[in-house]
Each structure stands twice: as C-alpha cells, then as structure tokens.
N, CA, C and O atoms as a Tinker XYZ file with bonds, in Angstrom:
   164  protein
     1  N      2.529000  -13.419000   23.750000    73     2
     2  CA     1.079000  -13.523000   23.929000    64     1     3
     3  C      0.589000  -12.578000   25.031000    63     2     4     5
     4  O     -0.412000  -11.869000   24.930000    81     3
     5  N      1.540000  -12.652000   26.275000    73     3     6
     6  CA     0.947000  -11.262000   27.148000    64     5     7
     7  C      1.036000  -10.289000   26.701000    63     6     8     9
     8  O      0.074000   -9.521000   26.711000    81     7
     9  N      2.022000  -10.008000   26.234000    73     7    10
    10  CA     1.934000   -8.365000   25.515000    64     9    11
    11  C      0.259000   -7.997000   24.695000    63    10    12    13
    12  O     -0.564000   -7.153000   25.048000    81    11
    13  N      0.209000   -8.631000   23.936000    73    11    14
    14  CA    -0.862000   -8.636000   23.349000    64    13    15
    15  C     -2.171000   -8.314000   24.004000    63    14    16    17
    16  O     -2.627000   -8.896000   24.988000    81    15
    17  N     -2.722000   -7.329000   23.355000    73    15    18
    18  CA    -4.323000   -7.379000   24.332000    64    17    19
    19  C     -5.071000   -7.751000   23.555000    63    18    20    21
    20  O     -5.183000   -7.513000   22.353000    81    19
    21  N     -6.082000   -8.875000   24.792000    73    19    22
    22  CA    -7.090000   -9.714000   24.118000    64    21    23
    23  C     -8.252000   -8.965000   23.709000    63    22    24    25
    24  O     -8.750000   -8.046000   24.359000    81    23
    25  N     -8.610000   -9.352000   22.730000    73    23    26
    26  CA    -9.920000   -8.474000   21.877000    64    25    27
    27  C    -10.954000   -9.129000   22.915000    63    26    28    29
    28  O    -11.723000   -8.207000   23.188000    81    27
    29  N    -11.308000  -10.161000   23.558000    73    27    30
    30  CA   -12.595000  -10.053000   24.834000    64    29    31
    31  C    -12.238000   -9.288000   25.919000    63    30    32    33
    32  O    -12.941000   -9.398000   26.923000    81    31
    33  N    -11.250000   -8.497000   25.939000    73    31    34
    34  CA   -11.065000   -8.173000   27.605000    64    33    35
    35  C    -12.025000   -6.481000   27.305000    63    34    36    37
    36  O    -12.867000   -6.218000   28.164000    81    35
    37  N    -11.910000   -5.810000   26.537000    73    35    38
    38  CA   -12.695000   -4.572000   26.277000    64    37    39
    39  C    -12.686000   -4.216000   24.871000    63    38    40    41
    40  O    -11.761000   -3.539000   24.424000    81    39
    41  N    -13.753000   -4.662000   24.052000    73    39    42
    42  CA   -13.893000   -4.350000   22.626000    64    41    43
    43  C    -14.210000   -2.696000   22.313000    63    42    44    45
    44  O    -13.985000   -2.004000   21.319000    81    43
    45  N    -14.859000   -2.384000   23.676000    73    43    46
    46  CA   -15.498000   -0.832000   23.172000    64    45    47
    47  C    -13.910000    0.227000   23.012000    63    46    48    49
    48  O    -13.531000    1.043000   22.171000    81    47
    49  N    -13.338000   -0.303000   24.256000    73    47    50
    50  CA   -11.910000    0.486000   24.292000    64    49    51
    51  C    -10.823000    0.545000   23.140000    63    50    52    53
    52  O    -10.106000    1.479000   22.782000    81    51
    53  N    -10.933000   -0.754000   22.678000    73    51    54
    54  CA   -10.130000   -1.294000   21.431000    64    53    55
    55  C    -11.172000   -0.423000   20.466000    63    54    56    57
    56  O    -10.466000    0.304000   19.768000    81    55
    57  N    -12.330000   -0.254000   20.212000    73    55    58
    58  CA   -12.944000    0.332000   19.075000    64    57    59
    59  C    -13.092000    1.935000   18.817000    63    58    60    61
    60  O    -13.341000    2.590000   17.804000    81    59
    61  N    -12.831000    2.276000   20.156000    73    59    62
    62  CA   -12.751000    3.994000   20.211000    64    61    63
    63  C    -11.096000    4.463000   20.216000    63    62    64    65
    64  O    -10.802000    5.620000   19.914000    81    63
    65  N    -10.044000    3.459000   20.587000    73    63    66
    66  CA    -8.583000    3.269000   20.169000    64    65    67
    67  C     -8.845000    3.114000   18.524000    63    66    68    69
    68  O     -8.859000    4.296000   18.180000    81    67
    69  N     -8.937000    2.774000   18.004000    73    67    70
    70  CA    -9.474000    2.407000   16.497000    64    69    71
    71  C    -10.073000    4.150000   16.043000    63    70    72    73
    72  O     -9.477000    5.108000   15.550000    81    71
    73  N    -11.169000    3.999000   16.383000    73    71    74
    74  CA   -11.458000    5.269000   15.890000    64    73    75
    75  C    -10.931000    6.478000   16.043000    63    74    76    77
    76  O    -10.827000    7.095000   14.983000    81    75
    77  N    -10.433000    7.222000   17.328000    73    75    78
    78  CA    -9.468000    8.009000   17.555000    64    77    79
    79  C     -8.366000    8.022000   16.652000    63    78    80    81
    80  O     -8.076000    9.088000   16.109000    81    79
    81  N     -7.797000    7.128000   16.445000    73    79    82
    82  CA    -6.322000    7.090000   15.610000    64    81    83
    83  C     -6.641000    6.821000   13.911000    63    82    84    85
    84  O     -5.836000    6.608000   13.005000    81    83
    85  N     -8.105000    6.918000   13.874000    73    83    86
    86  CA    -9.065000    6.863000   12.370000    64    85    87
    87  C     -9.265000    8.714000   12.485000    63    86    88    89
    88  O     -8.755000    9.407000   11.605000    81    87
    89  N     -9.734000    9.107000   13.183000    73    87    90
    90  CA    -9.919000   10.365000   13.410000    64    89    91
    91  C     -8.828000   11.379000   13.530000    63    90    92    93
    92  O     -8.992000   12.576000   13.298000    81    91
    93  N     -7.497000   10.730000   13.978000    73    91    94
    94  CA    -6.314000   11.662000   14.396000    64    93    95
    95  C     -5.825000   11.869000   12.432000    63    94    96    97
    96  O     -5.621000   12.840000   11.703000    81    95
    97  N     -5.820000   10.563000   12.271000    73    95    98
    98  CA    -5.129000   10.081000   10.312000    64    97    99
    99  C     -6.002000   11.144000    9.742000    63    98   100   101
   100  O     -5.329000   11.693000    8.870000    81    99
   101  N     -7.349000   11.777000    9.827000    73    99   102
   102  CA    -8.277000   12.215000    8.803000    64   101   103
   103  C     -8.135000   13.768000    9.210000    63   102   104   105
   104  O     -8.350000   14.631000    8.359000    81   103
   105  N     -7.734000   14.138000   10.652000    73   103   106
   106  CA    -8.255000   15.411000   10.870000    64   105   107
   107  C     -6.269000   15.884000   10.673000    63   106   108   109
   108  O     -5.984000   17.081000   10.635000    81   107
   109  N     -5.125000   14.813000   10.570000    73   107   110
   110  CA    -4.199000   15.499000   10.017000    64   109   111
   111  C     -4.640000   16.062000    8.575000    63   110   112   113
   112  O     -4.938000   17.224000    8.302000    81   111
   113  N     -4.598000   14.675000    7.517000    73   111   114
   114  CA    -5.329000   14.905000    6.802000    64   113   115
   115  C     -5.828000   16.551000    5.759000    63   114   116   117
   116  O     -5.606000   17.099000    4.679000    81   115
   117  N     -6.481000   16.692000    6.819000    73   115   118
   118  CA    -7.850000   17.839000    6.841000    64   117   119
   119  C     -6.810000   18.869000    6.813000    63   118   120   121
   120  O     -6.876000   19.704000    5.911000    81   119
   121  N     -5.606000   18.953000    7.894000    73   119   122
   122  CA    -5.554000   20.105000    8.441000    64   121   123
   123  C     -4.246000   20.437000    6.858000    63   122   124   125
   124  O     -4.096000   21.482000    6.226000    81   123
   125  N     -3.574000   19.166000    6.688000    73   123   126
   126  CA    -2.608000   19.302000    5.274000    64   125   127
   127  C     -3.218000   19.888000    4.044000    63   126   128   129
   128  O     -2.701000   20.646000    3.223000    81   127
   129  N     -4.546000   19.332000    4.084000    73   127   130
   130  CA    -5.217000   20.019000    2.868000    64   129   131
   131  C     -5.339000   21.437000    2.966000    63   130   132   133
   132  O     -4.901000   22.123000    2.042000    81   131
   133  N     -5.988000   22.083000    4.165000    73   131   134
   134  CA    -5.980000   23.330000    4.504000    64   133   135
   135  C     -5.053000   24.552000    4.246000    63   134   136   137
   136  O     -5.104000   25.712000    3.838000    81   135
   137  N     -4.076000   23.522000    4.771000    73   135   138
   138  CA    -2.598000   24.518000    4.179000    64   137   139
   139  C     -2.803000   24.588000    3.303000    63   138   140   141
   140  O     -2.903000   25.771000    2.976000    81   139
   141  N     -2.979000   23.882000    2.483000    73   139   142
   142  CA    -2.667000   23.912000    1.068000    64   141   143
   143  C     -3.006000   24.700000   -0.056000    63   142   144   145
   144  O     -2.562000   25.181000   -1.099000    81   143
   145  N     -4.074000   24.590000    0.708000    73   143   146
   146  CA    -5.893000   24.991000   -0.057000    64   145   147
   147  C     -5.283000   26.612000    0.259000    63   146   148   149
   148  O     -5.220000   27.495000   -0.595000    81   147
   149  N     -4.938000   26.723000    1.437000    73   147   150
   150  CA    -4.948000   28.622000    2.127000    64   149   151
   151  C     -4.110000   29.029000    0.788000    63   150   152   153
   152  O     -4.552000   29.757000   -0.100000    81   151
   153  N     -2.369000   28.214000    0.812000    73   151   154
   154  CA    -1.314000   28.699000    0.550000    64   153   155
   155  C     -1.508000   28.363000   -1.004000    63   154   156   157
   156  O     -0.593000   28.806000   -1.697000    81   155
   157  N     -2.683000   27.551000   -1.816000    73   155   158
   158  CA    -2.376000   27.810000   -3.255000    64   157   159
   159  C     -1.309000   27.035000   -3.416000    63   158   160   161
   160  O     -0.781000   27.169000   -4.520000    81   159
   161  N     -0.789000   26.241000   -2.670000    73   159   162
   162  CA     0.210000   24.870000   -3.488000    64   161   163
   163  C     -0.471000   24.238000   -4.601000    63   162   164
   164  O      0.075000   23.326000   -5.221000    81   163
C-alpha cells in the first residue's frame, strides 16, 4: 500500500505522468511510421 501513490495526493502530476507516456506511445508511433513512409516498407 505504501508503494503505491495515492490518486488524492497530486492528480494533476498523475495526469500529465499519464499524458506524457500517452504522448511518448504516439510520437514513437509517429516516428515508426515515418521510417516507413521515407523507406517505402
């Protein structure tokens, strides 16, 4: 249970942790397609 962080102690932090790692997943993503797209796979 300590390990755990409580969702009242900072929701904004937990929600931009959330989004960042929503943003890191999409802009890999992005960057795989790119290759792809350049190299005609």
């Amino acid at each position: 249970m300590t390990k755990e962080k409580p969702l009242w102690s900072s929701p904004q932090r937990l929600y931009s942790e959330y989004a960042e790692r929503q943003l890191h997943k999409r802009g890999r993503l992005r960057g795989i397609l790119a290759v792809h797209f350049i190299r005609g796979d």
